[in-house]
N, C-alpha and C positions, 0 to 999 in steps of 0.2 A: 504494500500500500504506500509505504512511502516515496517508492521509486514514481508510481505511480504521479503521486503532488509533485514531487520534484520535474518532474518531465510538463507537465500543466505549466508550471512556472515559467520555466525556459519557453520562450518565443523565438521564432524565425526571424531573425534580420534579412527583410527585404533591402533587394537595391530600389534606387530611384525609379528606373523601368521597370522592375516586377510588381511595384507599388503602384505607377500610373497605367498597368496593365490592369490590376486588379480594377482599378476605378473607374478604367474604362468599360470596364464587362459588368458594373454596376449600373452604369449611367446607359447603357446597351440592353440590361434586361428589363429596368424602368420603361424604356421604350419598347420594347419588345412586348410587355405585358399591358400597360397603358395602350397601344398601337390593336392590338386584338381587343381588348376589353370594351375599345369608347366606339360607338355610333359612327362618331366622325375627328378619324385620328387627327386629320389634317388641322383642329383646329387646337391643338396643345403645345405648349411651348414649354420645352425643357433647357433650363440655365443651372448650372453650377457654380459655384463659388469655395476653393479651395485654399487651407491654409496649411502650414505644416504637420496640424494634428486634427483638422477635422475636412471632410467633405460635405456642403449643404445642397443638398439636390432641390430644386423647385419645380413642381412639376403644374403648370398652369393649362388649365380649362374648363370647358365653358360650365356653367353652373348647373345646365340640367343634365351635364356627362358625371359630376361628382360623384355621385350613388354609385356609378357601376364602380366606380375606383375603389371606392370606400367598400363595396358589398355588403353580404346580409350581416349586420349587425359590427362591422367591423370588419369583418375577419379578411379579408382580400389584403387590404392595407396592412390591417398585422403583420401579414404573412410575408407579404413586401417586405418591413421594416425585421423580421425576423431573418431575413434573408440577409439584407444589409449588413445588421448586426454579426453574423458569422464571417461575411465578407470583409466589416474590419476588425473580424478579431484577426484575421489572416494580413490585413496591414500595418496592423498598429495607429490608425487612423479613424476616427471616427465618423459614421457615414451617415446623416440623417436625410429623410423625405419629407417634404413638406409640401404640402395639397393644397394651391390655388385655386379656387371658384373666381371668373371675373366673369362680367359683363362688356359684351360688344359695345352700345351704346348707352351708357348709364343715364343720359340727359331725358331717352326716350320713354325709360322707365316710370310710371307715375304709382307711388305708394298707394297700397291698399284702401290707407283710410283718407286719403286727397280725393278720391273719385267721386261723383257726382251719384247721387242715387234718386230713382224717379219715386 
C-alpha cells in the first residue's frame, strides 16, 4: 500500500509540447462534443485563455442550445468537466469550462413584464 501512495504522489513532468498537446485535444473534444450535441454548431464560439497553471475554456452559444450542453439535470456538462479534470491531472495545469448563453440581438429582446396586455 504504501508503494502504492508513493507512486500517486510522483507526477509526470511534461515538456512544453506534451503539455500544449494535451490542451489541444481538450479544446478538440469540447468541440467535438459541443459540434454533435447543438442544433446549430455553426453558431458557438470557443476562446481560450491560458496561463502557466490554469486553462479557461469558454464555450459561447446561443441561449436556447444551453440545455443540450448542460443535459438532463447536469450530467453532460459534469461529465465534460470530469473529463477535463483527469486531463489536467495528466498536465499539471488546471482546465476549467465555462458555458456562455448570449443573445444575437439583445436590443430586440422586450422583457416579459414591459409587454403590452389587451
Amino acid at each position: 500500500m504504501p508503494q502504492a501512495a508513493a507512486s500517486r504522489q510522483q507526477t509526470k513532468s511534461l515538456s512544453e509540447a506534451e503539455r500544449r498537446q494535451v490542451l489541444l485535444e481538450a479544446r478538440t473534444l469540447i468541440l467535438y462534443i459541443a459540434d454533435h450535441v447543438l442544433q446549430q454548431p455553426t453558431d458557438l464560439t470557443l476562446t481560450t485563455v491560458e496561463t502557466p497553471n490554469e486553462l479557461m475554456v469558454q464555450l459561447k452559444i446561443a441561449p436556447d442550445e444551453v440545455s443540450r450542453v448542460v443535459g438532463k439535470h447536469g450530467r453532460l456538462i459534469r461529465a465534460i468537466r470530469t473529463i477535463l479534470a483527469a486531463m489536467s491531472a495528466k498536465t499539471g495545469a488546471r482546465i476549467t469550462l465555462d458555458l456562455i448563453g448570449y443573445l444575437e440581438e439583445p436590443a430586440s429582446v422586450t422583457p416579459p413584464h414591459a409587454r403590452a396586455t389587451l
